[in-house]
C-alpha positions as CSV (number, residue, x, y, z in Angstrom):
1,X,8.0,-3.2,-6.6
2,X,5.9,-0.2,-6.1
3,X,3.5,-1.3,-8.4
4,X,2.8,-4.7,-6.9
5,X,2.3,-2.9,-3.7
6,X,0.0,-0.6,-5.2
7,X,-2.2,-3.5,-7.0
8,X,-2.1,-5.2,-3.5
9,X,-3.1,-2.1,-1.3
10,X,-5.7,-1.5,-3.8
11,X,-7.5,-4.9,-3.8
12,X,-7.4,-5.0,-0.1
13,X,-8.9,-1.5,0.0
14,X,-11.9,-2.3,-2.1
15,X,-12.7,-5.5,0.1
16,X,-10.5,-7.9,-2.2
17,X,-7.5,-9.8,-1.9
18,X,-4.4,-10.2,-3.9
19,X,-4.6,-12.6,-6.3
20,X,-1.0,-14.6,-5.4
21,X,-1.7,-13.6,-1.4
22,X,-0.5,-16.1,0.8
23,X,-3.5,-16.5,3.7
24,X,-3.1,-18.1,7.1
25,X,-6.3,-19.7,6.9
26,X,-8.6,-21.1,4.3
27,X,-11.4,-19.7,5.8
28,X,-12.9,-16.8,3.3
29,X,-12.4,-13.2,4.7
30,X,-16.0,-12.1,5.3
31,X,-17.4,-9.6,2.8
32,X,-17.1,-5.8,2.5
33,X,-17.4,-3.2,0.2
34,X,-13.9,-1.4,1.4
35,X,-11.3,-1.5,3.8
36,X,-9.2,1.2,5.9
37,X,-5.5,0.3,5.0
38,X,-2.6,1.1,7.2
39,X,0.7,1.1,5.4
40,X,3.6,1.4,6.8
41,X,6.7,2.3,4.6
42,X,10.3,1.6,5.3
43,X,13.3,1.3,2.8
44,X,16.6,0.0,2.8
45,X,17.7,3.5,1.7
46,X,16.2,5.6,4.6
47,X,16.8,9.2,2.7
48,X,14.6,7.0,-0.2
49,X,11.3,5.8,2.4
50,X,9.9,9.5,1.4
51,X,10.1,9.9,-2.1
52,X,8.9,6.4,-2.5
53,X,6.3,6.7,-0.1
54,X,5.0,9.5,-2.2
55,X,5.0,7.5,-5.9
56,X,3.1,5.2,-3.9
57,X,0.4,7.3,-2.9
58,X,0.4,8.8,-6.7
59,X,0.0,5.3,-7.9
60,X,-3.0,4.8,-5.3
61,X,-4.5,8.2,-6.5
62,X,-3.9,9.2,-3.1
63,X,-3.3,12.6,-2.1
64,X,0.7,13.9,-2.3
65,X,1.8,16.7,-0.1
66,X,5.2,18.0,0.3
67,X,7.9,16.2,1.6
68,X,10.3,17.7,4.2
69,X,13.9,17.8,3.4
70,X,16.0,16.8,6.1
71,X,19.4,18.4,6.9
């Protein structure tokens, strides 16, 4: 699942769309080189959310910093 997610955040980050996305409207998005993506991350498995947050990032070559351990 994390690497659909990845593929998907990507193409919308570089202006793109998924290729099996499911649009609203077929009106073409209007051009642009890149995107600012928001992504919000939630799991079933709350003491998970983190660590996969994290291979996420990885996967998006996005900088990983430390996670804080919870009591």
């Amino acid at each position: 699942a994390l690497d659909r997610w990845a593929a998907r955040i990507g193409a919308w980050s570089e202006g793109a769309q998924p290729h099996d996305a499911h649009l609203i409207s077929s009106q073409a998005a209007p051009k642009k080189a890149s995107r600012d993506i928001f992504c919000y991350f939630d799991n079933d498995i709350k003491v998970h959310a983190p660590f996969d947050a994290r291979k996420l990032m990885g996967k998006l070559g996005l900088p990983v910093g430390d996670v804080a351990l919870g009591k």
